[in-house]
Backbone as a printed PyTorch tensor [residue, N CA C, xyz], in Angstrom:
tensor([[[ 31.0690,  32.7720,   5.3020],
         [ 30.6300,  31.7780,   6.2540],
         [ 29.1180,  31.8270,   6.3770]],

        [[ 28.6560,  30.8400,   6.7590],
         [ 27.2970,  30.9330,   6.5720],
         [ 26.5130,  29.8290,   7.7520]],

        [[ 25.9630,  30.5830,   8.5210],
         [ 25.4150,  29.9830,   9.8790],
         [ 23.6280,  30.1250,   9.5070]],

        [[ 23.2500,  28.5250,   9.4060],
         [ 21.5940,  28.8020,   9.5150],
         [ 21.0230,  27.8690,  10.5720]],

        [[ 20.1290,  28.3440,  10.7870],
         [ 19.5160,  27.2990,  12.1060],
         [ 17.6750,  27.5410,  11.8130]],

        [[ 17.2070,  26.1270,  11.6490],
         [ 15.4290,  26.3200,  11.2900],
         [ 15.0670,  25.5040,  12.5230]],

        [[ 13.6140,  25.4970,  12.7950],
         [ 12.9000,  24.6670,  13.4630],
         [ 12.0030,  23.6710,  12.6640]],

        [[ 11.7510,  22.2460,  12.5560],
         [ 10.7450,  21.2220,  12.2700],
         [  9.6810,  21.8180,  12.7090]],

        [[  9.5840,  22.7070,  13.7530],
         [  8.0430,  23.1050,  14.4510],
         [  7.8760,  24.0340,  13.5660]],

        [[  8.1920,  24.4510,  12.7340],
         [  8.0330,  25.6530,  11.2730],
         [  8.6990,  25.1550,  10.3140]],

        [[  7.8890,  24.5620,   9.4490],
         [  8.2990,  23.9290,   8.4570],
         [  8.0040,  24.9250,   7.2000]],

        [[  9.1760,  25.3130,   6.2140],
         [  9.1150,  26.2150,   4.9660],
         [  8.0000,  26.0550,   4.1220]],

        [[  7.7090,  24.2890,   4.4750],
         [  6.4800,  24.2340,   3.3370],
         [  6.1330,  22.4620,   3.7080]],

        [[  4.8070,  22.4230,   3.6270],
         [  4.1180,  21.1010,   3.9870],
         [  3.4520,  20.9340,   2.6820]],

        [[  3.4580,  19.7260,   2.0550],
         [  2.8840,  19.2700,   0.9790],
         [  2.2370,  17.8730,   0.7700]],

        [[  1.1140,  18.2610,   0.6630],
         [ -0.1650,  16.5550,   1.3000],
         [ -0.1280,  15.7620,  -0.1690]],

        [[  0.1250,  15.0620,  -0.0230],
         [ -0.3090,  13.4120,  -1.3050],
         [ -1.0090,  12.7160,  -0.9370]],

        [[ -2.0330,  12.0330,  -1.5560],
         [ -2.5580,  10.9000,  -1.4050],
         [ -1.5020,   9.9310,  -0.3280]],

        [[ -2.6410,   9.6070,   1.3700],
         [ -2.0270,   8.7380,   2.0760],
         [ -0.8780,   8.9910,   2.3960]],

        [[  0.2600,  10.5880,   2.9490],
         [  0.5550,  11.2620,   3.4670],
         [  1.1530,  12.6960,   3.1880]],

        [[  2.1030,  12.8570,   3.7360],
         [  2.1840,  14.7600,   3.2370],
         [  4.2560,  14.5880,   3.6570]],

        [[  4.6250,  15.9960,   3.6550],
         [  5.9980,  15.9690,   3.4860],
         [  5.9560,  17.2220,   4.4330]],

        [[  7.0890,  17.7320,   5.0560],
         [  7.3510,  18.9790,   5.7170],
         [  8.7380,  18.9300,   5.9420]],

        [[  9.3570,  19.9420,   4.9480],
         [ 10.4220,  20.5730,   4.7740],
         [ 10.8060,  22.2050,   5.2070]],

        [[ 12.2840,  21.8350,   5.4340],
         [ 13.1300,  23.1370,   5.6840],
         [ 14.0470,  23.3650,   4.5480]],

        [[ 13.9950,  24.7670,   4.0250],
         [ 15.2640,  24.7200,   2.9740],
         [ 16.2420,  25.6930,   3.6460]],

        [[ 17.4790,  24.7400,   2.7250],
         [ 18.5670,  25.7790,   3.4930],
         [ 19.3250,  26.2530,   2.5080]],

        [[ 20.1350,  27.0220,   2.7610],
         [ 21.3750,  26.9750,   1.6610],
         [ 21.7260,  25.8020,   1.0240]],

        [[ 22.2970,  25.0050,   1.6580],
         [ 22.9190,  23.5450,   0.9660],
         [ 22.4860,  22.6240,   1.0040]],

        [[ 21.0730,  22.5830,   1.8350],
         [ 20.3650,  21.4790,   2.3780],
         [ 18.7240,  21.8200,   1.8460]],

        [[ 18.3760,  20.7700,   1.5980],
         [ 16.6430,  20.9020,   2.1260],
         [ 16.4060,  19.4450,   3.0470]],

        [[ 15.9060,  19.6240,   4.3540],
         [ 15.5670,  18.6630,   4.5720],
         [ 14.1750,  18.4290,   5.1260]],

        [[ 13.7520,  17.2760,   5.2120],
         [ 12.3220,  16.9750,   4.8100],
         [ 11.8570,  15.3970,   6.0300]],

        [[ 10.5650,  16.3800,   6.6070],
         [ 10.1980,  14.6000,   7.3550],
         [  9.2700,  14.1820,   6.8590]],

        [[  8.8460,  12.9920,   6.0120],
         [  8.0240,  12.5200,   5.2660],
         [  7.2390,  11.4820,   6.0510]],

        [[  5.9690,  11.5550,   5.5060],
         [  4.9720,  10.8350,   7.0660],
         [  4.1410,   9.8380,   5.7580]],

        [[  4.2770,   8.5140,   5.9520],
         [  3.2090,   7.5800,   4.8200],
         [  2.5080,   6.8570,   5.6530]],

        [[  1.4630,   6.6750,   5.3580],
         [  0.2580,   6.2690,   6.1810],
         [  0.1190,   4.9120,   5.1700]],

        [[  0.1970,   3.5100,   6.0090],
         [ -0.1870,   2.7640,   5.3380],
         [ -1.3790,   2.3160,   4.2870]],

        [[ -0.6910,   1.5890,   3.2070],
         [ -1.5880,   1.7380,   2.0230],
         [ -0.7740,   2.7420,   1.4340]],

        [[ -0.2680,   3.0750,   1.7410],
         [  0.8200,   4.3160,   0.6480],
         [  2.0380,   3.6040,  -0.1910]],

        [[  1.5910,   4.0720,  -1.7270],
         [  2.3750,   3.3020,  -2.2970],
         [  2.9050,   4.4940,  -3.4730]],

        [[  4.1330,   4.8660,  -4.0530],
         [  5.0500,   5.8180,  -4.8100],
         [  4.4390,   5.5880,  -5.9560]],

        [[  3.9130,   4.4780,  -6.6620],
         [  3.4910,   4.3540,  -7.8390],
         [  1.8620,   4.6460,  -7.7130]],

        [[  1.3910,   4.2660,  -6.4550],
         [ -0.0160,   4.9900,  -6.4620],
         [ -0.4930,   6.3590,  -6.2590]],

        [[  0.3130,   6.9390,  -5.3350],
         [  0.1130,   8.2730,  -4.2510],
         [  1.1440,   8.8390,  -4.7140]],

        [[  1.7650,   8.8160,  -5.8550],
         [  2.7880,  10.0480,  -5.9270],
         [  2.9320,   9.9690,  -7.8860]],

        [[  3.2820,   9.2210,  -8.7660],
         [  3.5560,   8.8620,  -9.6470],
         [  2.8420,   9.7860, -10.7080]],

        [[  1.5140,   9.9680, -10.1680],
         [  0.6660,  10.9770, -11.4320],
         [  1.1930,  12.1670, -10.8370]],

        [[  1.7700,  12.7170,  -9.7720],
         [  2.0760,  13.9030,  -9.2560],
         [  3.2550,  14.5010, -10.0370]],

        [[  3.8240,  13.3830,  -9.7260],
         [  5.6250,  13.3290, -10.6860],
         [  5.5200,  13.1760, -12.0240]],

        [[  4.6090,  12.3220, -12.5240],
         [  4.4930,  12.8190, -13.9220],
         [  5.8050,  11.1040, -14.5960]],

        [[  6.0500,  10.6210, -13.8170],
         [  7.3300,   9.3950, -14.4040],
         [  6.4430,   8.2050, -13.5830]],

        [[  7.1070,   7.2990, -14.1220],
         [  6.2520,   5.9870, -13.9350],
         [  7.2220,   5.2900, -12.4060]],

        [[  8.2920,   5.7720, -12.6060],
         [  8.9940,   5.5890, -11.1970],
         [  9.7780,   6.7660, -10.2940]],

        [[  9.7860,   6.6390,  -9.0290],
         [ 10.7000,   8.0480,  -8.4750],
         [ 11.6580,   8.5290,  -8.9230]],

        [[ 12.1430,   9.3640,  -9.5770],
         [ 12.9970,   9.7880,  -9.9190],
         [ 14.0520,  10.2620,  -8.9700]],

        [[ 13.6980,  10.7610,  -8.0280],
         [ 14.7690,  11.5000,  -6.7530],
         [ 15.7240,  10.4280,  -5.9060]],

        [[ 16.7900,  11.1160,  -5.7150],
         [ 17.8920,  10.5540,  -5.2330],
         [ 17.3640,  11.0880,  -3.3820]],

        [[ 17.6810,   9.8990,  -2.7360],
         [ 17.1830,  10.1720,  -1.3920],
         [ 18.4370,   9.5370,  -0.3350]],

        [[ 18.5480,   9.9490,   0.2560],
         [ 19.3280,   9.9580,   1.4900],
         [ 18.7000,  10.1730,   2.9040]],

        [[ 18.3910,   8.4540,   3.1160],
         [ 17.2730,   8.8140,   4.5840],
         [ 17.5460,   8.1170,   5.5320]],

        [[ 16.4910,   8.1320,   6.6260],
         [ 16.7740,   7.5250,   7.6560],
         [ 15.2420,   7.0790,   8.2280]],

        [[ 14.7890,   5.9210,   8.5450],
         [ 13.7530,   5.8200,   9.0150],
         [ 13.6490,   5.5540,  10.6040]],

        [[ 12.5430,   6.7760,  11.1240],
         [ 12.7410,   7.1580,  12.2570],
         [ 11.7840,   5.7640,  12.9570]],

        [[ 10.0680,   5.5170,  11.7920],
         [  8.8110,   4.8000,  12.9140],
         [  8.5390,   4.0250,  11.3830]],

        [[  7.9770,   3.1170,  11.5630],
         [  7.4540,   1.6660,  10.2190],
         [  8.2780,   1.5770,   9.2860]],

        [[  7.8020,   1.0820,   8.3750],
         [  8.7700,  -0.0370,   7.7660],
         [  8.2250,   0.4150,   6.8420]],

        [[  9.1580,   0.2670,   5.4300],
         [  9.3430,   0.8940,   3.9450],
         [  9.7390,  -0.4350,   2.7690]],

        [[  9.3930,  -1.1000,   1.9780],
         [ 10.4870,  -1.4980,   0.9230],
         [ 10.1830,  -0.6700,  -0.4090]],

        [[ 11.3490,  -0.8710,  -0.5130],
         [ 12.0790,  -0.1600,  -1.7870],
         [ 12.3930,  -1.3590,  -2.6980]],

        [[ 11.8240,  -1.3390,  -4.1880],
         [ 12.1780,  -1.7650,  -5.2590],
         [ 13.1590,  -0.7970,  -6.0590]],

        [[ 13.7930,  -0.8330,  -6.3910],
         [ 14.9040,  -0.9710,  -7.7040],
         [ 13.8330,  -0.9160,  -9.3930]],

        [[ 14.3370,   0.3210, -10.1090],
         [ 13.7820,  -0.3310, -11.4160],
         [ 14.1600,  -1.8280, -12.2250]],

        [[ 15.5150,  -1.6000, -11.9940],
         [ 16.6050,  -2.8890, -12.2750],
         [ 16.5210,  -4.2040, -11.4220]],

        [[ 15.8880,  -4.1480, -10.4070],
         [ 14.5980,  -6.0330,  -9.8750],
         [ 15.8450,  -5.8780,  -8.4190]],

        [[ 16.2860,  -4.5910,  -8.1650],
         [ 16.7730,  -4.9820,  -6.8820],
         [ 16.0570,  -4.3620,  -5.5260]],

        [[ 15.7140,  -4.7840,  -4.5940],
         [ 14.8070,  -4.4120,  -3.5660],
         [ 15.5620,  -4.5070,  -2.4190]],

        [[ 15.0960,  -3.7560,  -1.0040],
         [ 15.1480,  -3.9090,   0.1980],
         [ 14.0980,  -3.1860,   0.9070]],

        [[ 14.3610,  -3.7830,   2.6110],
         [ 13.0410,  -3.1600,   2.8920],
         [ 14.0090,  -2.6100,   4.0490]],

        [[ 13.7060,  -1.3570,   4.6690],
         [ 14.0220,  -0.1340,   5.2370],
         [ 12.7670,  -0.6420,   6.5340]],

        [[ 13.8930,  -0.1240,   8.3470],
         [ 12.8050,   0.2050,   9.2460],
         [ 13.7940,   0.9800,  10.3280]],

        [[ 13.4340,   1.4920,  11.2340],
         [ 13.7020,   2.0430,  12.1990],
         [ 15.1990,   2.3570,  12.6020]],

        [[ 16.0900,   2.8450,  12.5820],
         [ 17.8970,   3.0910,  12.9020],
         [ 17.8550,   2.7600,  11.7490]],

        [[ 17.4160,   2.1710,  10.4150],
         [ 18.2370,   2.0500,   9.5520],
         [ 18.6280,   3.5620,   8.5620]],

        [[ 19.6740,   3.8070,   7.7120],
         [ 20.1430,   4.8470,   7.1270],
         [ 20.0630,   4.2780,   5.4570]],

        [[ 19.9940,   5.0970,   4.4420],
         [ 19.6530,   4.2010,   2.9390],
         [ 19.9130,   5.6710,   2.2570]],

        [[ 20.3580,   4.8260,   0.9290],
         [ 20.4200,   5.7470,   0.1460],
         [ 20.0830,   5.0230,  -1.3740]],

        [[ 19.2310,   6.0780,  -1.6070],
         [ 18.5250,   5.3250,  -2.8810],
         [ 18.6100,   6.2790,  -4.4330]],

        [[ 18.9930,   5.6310,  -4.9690],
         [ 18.8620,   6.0630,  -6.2230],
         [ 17.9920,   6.3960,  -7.4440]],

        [[ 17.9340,   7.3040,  -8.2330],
         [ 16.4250,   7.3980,  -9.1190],
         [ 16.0930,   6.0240,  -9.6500]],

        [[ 15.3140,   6.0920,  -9.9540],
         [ 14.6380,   5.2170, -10.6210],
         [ 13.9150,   3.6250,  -9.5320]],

        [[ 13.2020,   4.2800,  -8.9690],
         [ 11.8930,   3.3530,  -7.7910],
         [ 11.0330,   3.2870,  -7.2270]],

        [[ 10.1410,   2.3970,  -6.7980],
         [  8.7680,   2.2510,  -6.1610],
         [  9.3260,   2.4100,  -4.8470]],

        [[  8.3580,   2.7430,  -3.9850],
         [  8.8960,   2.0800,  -2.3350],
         [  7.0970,   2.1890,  -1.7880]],

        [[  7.0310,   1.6190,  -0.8500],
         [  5.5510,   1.4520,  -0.1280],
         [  5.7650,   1.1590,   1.2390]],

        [[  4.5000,   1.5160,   2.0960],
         [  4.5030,   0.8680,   3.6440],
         [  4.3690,  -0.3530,   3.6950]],

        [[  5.5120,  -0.8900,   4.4450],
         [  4.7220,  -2.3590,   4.8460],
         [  4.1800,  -2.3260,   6.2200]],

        [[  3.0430,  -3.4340,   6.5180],
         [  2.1980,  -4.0510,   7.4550],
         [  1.5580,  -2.2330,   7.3200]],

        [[  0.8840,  -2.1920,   9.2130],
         [ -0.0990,  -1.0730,   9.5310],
         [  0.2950,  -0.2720,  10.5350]],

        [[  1.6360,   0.5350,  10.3240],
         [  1.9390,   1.5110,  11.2730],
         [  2.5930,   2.3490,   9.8560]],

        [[  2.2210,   3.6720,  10.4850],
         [  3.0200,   4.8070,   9.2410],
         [  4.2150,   4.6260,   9.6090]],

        [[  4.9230,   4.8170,   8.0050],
         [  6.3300,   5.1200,   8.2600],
         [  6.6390,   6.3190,   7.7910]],

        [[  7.6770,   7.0000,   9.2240],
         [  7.7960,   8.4620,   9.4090],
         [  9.3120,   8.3570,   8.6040]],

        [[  9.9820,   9.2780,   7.4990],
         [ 11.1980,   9.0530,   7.1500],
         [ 11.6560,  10.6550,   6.9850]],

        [[ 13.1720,  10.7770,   7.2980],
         [ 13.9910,  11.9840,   7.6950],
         [ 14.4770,  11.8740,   5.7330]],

        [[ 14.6060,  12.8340,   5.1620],
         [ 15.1890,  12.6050,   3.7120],
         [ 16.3970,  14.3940,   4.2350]],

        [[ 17.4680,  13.9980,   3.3880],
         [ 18.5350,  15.0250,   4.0750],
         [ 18.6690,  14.8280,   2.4950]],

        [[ 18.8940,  15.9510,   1.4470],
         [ 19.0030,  15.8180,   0.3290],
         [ 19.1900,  17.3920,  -0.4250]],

        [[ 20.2020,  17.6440,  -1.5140],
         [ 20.0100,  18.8220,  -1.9290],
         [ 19.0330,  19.3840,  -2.3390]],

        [[ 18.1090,  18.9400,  -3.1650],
         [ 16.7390,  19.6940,  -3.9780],
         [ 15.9040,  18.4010,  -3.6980]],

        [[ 15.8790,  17.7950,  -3.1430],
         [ 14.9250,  16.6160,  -2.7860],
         [ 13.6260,  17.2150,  -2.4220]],

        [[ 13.5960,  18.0200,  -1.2240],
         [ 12.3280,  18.2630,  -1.0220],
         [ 12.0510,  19.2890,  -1.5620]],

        [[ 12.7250,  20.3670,  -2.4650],
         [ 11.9090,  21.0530,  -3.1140],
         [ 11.0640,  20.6160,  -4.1880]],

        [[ 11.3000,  18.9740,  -4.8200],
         [ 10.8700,  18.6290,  -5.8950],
         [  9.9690,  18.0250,  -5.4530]],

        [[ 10.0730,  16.8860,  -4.6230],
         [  9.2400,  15.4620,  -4.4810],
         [  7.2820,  16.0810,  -4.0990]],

        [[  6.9760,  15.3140,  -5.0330],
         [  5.5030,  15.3240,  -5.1750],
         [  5.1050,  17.1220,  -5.0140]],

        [[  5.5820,  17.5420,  -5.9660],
         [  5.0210,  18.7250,  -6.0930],
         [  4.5720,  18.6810,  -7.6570]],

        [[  3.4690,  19.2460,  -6.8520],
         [  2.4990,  19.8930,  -8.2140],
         [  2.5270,  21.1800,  -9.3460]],

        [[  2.8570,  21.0620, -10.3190],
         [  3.5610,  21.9330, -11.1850],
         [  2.0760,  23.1490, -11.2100]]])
């Protein structure tokens, strides 16, 4: 059996990108991660040379807590993500802030945040 309990106010590891940063907890079965984008933040601008692929590769499972997100599709399908909404996205995509408030997003994912925009 296996009982873990972390705090957000101690995050395992904070990691800054161009136009915002990430702060994750890892767990046994979980890593989860609150991701902060400061408008003007765009996956193909602020993350893409980080990752090393021309689109996100990571499978995400989120929730957006504050602003607004769309998400492109490599395959021409899009939506745009804001506040109560829940999403789950698949590899292969852009996503960016829309208008001028950051969007703060919860990602609940197995190795998600150990990977995303880390620098080898």
């Amino acid at each position: 059996m296996t009982l873990e309990v972390k705090t957000l106010d101690k995050p395992d590891e904070r990691r800054d990108f161009p136009r915002g940063h990430l702060e994750a907890v890892h767990m046994t079965d979980l890593d989860f991660a609150v991701a902060t984008f400061e408008p003007g933040w765009r996956w193909s601008e602020s993350v893409a040379q980080i990752a090393g692929t021309e689109s996100c590769q990571m499978h995400h499972n989120g929730y957006i807590v504050q602003g607004r997100m769309h998400i492109r599709m490599d395959d021409g399908g899009e939506q745009e993500v804001g506040p109560g909404d829940v999403f789950v996205c698949s590899p292969g995509h852009d996503a960016w802030v829309v208008g001028d408030e950051q969007c703060v997003a919860y990602d609940f994912q197995g190795q998600t945040a150990r990977e995303y925009a880390k620098k080898e």
